[in-house]
C-alpha positions as CSV (number, residue, x, y, z in Angstrom):
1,X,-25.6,6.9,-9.7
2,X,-22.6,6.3,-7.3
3,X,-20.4,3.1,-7.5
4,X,-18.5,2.0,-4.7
5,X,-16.0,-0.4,-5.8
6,X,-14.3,-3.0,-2.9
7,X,-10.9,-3.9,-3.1
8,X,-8.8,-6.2,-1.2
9,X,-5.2,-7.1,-1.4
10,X,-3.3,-9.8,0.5
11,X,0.0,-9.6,1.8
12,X,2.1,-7.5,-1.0
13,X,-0.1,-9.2,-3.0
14,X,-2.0,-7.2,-6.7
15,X,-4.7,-5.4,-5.4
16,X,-8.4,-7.0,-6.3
17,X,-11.5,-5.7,-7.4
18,X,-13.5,-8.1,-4.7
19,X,-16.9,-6.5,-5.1
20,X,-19.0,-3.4,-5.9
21,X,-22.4,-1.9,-5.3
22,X,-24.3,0.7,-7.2
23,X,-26.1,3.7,-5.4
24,X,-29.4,5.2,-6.5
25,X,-28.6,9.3,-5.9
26,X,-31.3,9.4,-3.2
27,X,-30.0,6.0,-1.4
28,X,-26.4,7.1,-1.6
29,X,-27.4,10.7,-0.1
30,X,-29.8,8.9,2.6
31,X,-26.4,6.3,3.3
32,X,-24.1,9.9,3.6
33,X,-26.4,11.4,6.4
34,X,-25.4,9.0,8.7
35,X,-21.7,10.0,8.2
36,X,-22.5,14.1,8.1
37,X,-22.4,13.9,3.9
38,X,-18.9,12.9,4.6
39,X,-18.0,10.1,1.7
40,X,-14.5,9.5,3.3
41,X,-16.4,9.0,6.9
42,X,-18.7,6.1,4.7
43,X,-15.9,4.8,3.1
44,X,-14.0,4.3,6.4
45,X,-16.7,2.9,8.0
46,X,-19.3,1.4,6.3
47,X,-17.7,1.0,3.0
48,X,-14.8,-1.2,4.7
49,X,-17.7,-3.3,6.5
50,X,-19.2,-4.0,3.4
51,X,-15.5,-4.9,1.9
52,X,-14.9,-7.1,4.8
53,X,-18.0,-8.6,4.2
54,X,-16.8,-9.4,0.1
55,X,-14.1,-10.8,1.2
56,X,-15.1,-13.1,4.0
57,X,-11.3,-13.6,5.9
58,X,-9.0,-11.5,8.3
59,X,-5.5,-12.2,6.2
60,X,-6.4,-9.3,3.7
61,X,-6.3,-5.9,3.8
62,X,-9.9,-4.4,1.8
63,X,-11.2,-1.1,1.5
64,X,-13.6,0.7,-0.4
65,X,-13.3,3.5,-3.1
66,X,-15.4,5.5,-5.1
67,X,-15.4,4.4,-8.9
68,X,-13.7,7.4,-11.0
């Protein structure tokens, strides 16, 4: 199982845990194809969609990271 956790952080502002979604092995390697297996291609773009998408507003910064 992979966890992608979305973060946020407005202004200087604490960074914020805004969301997360867990990944069955065979969904996460099925979202990866799409990027060449790259996970920092995903997180770039489709993982900071889906932040933006937690967060619902332009004012903060948001990203997505893979949960250690």
């Amino acid at each position: 199982m992979k966890r992608i956790v979305f973060k946020a952080q407005l202004g200087d502002g604490p960074v914020q845990e805004v969301g997360g979604y867990e990944f069955l092995p065979d969904e996460w390697e099925k979202e990866l194809h799409a990027f060449d297996g790259s996970e920092e291609a995903w997180l770039q773009n489709r993982g900071a969609d889906w932040a933006y998408e937690a967060v619902h507003t332009d004012c903060l910064r948001y990203w997505a990271e893979v949960e250690a």
